[in-house]
C-alpha positions in Angstrom: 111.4 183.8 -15.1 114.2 186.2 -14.4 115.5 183.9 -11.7 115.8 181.0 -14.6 116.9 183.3 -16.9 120.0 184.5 -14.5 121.1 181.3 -14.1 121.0 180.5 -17.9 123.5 183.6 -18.5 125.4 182.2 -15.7 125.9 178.5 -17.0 126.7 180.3 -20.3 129.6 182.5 -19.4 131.2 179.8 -17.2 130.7 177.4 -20.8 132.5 180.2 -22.6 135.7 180.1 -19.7 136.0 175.9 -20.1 136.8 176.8 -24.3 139.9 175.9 -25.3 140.6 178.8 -27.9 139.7 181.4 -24.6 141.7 179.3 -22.4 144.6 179.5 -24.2 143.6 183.5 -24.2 144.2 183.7 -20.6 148.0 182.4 -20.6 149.5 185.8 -19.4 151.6 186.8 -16.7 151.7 190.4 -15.8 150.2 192.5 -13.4 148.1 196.1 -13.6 149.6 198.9 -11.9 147.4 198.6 -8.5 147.8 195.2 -8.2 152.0 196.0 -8.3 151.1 198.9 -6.3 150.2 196.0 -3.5 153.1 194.1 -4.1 155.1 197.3 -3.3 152.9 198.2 -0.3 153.3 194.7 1.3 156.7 193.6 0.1 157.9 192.6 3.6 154.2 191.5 4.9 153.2 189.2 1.9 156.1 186.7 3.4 153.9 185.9 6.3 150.2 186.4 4.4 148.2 183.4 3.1 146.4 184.2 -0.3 143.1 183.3 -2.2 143.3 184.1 -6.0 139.8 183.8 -7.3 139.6 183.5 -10.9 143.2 182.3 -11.4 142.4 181.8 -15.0 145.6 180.4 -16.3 147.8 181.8 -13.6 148.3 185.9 -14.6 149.2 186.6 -11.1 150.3 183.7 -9.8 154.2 184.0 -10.6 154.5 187.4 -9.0 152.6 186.4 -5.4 153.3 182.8 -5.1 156.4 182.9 -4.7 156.0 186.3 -1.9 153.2 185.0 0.2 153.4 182.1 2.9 150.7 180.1 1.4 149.1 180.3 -2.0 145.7 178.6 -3.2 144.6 179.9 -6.6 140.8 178.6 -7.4 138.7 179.0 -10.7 135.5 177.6 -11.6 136.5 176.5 -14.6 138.0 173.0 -14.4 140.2 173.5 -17.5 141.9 176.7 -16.2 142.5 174.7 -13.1 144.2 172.3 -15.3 146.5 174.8 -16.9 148.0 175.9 -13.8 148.5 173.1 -12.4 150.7 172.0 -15.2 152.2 175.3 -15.7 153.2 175.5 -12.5 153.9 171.7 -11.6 157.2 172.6 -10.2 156.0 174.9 -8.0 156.5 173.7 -4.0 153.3 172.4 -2.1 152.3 176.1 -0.1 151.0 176.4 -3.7 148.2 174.9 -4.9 145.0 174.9 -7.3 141.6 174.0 -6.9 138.4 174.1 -8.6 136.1 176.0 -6.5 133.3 178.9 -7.2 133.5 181.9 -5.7 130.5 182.1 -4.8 130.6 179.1 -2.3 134.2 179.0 -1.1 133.3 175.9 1.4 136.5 174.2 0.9 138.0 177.0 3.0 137.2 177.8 6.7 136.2 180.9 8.3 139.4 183.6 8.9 141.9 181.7 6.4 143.3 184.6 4.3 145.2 187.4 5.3 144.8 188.2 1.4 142.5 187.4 -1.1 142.4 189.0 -4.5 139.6 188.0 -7.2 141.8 188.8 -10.7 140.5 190.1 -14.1 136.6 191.1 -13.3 135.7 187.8 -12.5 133.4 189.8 -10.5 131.6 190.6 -13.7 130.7 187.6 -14.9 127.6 187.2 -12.0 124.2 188.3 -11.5 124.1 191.0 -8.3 122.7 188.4 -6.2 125.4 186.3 -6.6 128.4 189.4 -6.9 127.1 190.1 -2.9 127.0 186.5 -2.3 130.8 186.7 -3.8 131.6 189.6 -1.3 130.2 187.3 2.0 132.0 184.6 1.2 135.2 186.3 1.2 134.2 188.3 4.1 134.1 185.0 5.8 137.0 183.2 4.6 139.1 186.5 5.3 141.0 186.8 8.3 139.8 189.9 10.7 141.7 193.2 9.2 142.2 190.8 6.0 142.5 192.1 2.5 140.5 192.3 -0.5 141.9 193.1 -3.5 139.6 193.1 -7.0 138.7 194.9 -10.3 135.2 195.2 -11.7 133.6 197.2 -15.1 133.1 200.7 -14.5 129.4 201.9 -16.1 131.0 205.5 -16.5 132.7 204.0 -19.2 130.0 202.2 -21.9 129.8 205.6 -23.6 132.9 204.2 -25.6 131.0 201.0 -26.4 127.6 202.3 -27.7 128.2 206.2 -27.4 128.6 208.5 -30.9 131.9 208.5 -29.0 132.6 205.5 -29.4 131.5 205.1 -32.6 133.5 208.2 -34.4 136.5 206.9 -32.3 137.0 203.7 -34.3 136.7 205.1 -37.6 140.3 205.1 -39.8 139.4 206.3 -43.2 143.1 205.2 -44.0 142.5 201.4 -42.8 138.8 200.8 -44.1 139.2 196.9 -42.7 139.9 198.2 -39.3 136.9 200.5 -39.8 134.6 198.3 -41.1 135.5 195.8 -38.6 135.1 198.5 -35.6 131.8 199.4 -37.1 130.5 196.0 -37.4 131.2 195.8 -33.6 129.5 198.6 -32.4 126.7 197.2 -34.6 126.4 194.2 -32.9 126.8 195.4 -29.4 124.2 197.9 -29.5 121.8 196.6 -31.7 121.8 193.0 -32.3 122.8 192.1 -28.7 120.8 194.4 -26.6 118.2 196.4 -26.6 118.9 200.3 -27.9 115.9 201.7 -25.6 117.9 199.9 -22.9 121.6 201.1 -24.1 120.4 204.6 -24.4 119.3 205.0 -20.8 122.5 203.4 -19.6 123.8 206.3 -17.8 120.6 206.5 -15.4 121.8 203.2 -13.6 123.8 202.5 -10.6 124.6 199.2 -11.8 123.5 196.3 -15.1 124.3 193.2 -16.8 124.8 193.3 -20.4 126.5 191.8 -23.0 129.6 194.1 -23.9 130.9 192.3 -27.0 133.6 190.1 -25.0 134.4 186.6 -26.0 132.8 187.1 -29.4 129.3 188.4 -27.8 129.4 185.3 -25.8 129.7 186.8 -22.2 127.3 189.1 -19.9 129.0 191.2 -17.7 128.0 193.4 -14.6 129.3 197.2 -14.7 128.7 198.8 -11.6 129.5 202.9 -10.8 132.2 203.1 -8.4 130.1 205.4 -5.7 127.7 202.1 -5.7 130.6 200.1 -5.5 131.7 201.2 -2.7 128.2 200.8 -1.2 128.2 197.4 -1.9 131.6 196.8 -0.2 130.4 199.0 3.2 126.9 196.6 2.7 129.1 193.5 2.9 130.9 194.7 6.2 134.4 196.0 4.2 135.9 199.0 5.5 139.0 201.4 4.6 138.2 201.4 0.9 140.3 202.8 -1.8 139.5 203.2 -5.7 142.3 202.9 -8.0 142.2 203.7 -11.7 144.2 201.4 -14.0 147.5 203.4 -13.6 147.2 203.0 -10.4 146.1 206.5 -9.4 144.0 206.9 -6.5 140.4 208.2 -6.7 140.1 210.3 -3.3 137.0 211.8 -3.2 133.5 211.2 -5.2 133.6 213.8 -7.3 137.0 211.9 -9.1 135.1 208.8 -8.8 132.1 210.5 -11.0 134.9 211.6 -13.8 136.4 208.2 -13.5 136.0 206.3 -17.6 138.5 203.3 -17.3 137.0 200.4 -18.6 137.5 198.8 -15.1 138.5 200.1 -11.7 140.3 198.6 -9.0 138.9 198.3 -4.9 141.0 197.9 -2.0 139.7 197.4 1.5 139.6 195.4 4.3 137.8 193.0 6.5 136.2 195.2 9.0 
């Protein structure tokens, strides 16, 4: 029963990327502060590094490494984001290229392919755990020995904002009573409607859970994960040198910064051991 029901959350947030309306959402082009922070690290490397973006989406980061890296393959599982890149970046030359693939079964590529391979936006999130350490041996394989890895997941230390009194008080503009009641309404939903409040209250106790955090409308699940048991998860799946990044791009050097970390998502950089 769990089993089935994993997989019916799965189907369902992979129906929720092939939407038009959230499609169109995921026509940006920028890049967070660690993932420039790489681009600044390995200016003069990147020119001779062949790169796996997982979860292109529409192609966020593919104007600022495409055109740095020797060879570019951007993959989605949703054909529709596929088909966005590929026509926003038709004129693009051949070393880069799109192709629908899951990450969780990257068979199209060989073993040792990558010297790079970044999965964008927490599309890391959007699996069960079974399938997020599947993820992590499939790019283990595909990477090149000493390769890269380079992704961004939901940090747990940070739901208190979505279900905590927190949370709650912080959304609360007596002076814009739509933005209120909208805010409210939100919180509403997420924590009672949504999920379970026995469940949301006890949050805090786990390492790790999949639940849905309002995104998309209410339509998505996603996995937040602590970073300590993070970076478990990454020794587990044979990665080593790991770094922690919070959203500005500052490093987390030791556990106890790790433990007072609350960005909505944290960054983690390592390499193939």
């Amino acid at each position: 029963m769990k089993a089935t029901a994993s997989v019916t959350a799965e189907i369902a947030n992979q129906l929720v990327f092939r939407d038009a309306k959230v499609v169109r959402e995921y026509f940006q082009d920028y890049l967070e502060a660690p993932e420039r922070m790489i681009v600044d690290r390995f200016d003069e490397r990147l020119s001779s590094m062949n790169m796996l973006d997982i979860g292109v989406g529409c192609g966020r980061t593919t104007a600022h490494f495409a055109p740095r890296v020797a060879g570019y393959v951007g993959v989605d599982y949703a054909r529709e984001m596929i088909a966005a890149c590929e026509n926003r970046f038709r004129h693009h030359p051949e070393s880069v290229r799109f192709k629908i693939c899951d990450m969780r079964s990257l068979e199209p590529f060989a073993d040792d392919s990558f010297e790079f391979v970044l999965i964008s936006y927490n599309t890391i999130s959007t699996v069960s755990h079974e399938d997020r350490m599947q993820t992590l041996r499939e790019v283990h394989r595909v990477c090149k020995p000493g390769g890269y890895l380079l992704f961004s997941a939901h940090n747990l230390q940070s739901v208190h904002k979505l279900f905590g009194w927190g949370g709650f008080l912080r959304g609360i503009e007596p002076a814009r009573p739509r933005i209120t009641y909208w805010h409210l309404r939100r919180w509403w939903l997420r924590g009672f409607v949504y999920n379970n409040p026995l469940f949301t209250s006890r949050l805090k106790s786990f390492d790790r859970v999949v639940f849905n955090d309002g995104a998309h409308d209410f339509r998505l699940r996603h996995y937040y994960i602590k970073p300590a048991a993070q970076v478990e998860q990454l020794r587990d799946a044979a990665f080593d040198d790991i770094q922690v990044f919070a959203r500005n791009g500052e490093e987390l050097r030791d556990e106890a910064q790790m433990r007072r970390a609350e960005d909505d998502w944290l960054f983690y950089f390592c390499r193939k051991a």
